[in-house]
Structure formats: structure tokens, C-alpha cells
One Martini backbone bead per residue (centre of mass of N, CA, C, O) as a GRO file, in nm:
protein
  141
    1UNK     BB    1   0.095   0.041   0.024
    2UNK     BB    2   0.075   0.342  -0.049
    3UNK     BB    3   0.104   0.659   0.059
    4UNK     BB    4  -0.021   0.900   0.158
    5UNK     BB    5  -0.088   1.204   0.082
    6UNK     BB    6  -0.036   1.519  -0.020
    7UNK     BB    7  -0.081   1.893  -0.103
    8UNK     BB    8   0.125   2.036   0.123
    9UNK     BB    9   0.198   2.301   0.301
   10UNK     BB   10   0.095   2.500   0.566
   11UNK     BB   11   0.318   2.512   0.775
   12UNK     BB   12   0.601   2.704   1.009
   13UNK     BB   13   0.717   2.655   1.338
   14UNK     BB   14   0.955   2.843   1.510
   15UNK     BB   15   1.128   2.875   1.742
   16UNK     BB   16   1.168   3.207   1.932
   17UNK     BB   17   1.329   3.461   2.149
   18UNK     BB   18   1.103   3.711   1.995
   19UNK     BB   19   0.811   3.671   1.896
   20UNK     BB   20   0.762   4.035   1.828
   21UNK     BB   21   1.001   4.031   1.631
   22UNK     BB   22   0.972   3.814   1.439
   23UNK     BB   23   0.658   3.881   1.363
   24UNK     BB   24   0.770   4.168   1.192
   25UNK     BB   25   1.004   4.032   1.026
   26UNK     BB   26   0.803   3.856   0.838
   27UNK     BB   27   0.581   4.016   0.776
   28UNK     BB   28   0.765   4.226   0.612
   29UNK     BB   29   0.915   4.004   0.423
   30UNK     BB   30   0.619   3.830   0.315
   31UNK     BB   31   0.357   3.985   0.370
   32UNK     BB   32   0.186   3.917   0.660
   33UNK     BB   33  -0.080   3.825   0.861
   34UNK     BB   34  -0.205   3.859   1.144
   35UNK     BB   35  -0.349   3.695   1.386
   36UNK     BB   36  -0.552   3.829   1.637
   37UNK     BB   37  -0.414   3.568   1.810
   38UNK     BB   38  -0.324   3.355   2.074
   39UNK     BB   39  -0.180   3.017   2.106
   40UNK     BB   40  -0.150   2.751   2.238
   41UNK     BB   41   0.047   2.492   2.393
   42UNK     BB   42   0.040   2.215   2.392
   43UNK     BB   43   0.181   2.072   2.683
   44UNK     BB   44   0.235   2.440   2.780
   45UNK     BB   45   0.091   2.592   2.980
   46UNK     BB   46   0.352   2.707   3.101
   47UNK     BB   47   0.486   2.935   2.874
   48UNK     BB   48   0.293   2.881   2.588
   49UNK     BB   49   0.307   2.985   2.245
   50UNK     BB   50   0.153   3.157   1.952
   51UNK     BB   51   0.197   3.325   1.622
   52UNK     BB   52   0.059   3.410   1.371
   53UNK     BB   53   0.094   3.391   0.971
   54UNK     BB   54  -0.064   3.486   0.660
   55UNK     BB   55  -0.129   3.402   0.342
   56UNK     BB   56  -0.368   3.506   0.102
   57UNK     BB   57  -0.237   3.390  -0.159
   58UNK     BB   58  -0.078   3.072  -0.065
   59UNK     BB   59  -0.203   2.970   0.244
   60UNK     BB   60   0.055   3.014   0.410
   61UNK     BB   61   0.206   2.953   0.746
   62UNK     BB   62   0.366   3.105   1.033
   63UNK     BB   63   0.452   2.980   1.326
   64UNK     BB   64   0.510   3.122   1.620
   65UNK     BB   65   0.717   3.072   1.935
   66UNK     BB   66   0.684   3.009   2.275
   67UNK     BB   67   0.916   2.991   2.563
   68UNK     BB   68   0.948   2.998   2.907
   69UNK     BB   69   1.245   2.804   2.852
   70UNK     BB   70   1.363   2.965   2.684
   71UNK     BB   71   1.757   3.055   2.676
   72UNK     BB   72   1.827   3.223   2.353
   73UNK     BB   73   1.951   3.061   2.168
   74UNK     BB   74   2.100   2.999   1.848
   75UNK     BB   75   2.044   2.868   1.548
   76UNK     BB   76   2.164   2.502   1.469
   77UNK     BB   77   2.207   2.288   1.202
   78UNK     BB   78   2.378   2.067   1.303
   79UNK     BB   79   2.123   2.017   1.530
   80UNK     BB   80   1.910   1.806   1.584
   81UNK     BB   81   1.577   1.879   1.368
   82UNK     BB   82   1.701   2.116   1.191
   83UNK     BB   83   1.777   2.307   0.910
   84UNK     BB   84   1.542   2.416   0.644
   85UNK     BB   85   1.380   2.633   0.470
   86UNK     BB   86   1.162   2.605   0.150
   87UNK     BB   87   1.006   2.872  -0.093
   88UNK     BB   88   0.815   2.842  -0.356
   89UNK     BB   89   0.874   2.972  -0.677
   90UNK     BB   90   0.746   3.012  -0.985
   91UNK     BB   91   1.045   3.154  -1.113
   92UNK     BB   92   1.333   3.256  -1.151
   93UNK     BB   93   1.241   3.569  -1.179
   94UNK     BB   94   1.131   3.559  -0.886
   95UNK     BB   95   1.430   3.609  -0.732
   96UNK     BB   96   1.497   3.867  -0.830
   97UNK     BB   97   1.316   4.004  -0.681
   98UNK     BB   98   1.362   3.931  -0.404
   99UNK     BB   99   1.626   4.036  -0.387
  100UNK     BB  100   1.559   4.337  -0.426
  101UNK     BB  101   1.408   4.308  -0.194
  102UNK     BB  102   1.598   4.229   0.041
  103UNK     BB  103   1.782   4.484  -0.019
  104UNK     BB  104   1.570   4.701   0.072
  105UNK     BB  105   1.508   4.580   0.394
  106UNK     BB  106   1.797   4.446   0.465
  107UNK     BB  107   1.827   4.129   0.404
  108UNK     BB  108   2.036   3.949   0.377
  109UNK     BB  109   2.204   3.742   0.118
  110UNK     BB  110   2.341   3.556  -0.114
  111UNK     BB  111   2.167   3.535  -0.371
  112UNK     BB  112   2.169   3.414  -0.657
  113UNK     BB  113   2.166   3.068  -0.707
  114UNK     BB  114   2.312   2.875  -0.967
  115UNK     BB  115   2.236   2.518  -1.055
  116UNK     BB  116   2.310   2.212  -1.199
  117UNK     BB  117   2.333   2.007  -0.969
  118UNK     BB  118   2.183   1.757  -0.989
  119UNK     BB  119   1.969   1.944  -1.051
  120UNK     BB  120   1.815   2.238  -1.208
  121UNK     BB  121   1.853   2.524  -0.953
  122UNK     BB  122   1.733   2.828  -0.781
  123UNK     BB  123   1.856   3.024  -0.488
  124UNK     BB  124   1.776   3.163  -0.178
  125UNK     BB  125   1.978   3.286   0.117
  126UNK     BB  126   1.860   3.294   0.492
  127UNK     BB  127   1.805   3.485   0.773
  128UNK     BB  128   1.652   3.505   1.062
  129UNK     BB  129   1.717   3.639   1.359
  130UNK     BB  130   1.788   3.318   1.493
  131UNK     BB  131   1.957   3.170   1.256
  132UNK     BB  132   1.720   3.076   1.023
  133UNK     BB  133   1.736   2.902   0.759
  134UNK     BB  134   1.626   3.023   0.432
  135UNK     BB  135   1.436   2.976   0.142
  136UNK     BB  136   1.456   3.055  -0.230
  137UNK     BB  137   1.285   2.839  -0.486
  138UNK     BB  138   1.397   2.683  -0.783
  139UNK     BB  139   1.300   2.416  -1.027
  140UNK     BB  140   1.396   2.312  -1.330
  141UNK     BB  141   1.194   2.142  -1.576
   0.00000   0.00000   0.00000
């Protein structure tokens, strides 16, 4: 039997060490809308929730963490856990736009990386304020 669809991601969630810059950050970053609510962490009653951002556009959401025992250590992808988070744009062409973007607004950036092996795709690498490596990414088809 193989396995259950999925179709597409819906959120990304990291914790973060200052969820009200963070959630700034974000929003600036990709145009997303706060919801107007914060959510409790299942399991986490004691001093944890969650901010979300979403983009009406693409319907995809970013649930930002807080957790009153995080001691708010930089985040490493070394460490078991998380790598990296890519989101897909269009085509070729909107990464260069993206570039334009975050140099507007200054978030610091790779620029366009274009590479043939081992299949050919180009990406913009980035990090959120926590040095959470995002990416913005094409894969030609």
C-alpha cells in the first residue's frame, strides 16, 4: 500500500527567542497578515504559545513559538532537529525579484545561487533573526 497523499506544507513553525520581533520580521519579510489571536502550546501550559502570520495569497502560514524556558541560544542547524526551511517560488525570474526585496528592506541575502547538478534550481539563502537559514527556491523542470 503506498502511502496517503499530502498537498502541499501548510505551516512552519520555529521557536523563536523574541516572538514579537520575530513576528515583525516575518511579517515585513513575506507581506503576511497577523491573526489576531495567540494560541496556546498543547502540552505547554505553563509559559508557552504561538503567534501565526499568513499570506492570503498562497495560504501558507508561519506559526512563530514562544516558550518561557527557552534560553534563548542562536539556532544551529548542525544540531539535530531542523535544517532549513525552502519556499517555492514561480519561476527563474521571481527570485530576482526577491533579491531586490530583501535588499530594500535590508535582510541580508546569498543572492541568486544558480546550479546545474545534481538537477538544475536556483535559490536565495537567508536567515530570520534567530539564524534560521530560509530559502527561496526554483527548480527547473
Amino acid at each position: 500500500m503506498p502511502a496517503p497523499a499530502v498537498t502541499r506544507i501548510h505551516h512552519f513553525s520555529p521557536t523563536v527567542s523574541d516572538v514579537e520581533a520575530s513576528a515583525r520580521w516575518y511579517a515585513r519579510v513575506f507581506g503576511m497578515d497577523r491573526v489576531p489571536v495567540t494560541f496556546p502550546h498543547w502540552g505547554d501550559e505553563d509559559g508557552g504559545y504561538a503567534v501565526l502570520l499568513t499570506d492570503p495569497n498562497s495560504g501558507i502560514a508561519i506559526g512563530l513559538h514562544h516558550h518561557e524556558a527557552n534560553p534563548g541560544e542562536r539556532f544551529d542547524e548542525r544540531r539535530t532537529g531542523f535544517d532549513h526551511v525552502a519556499f517555492q517560488v514561480a519561476d527563474r525570474a521571481a527570485l530576482d525579484t526577491w533579491a531586490a526585496w530583501l535588499d530594500e528592506i535590508g535582510v541580508a541575502h546569498s543572492g541568486v545561487i544558480d546550479a546545474a547538478k545534481p538537477v538544475p534550481y536556483s535559490t536565495i539563502v537567508f536567515r530570520d533573526p534567530d539564524d534560521i537559514q530560509l530559502e527561496l527556491f526554483h527548480m527547473d523542470s
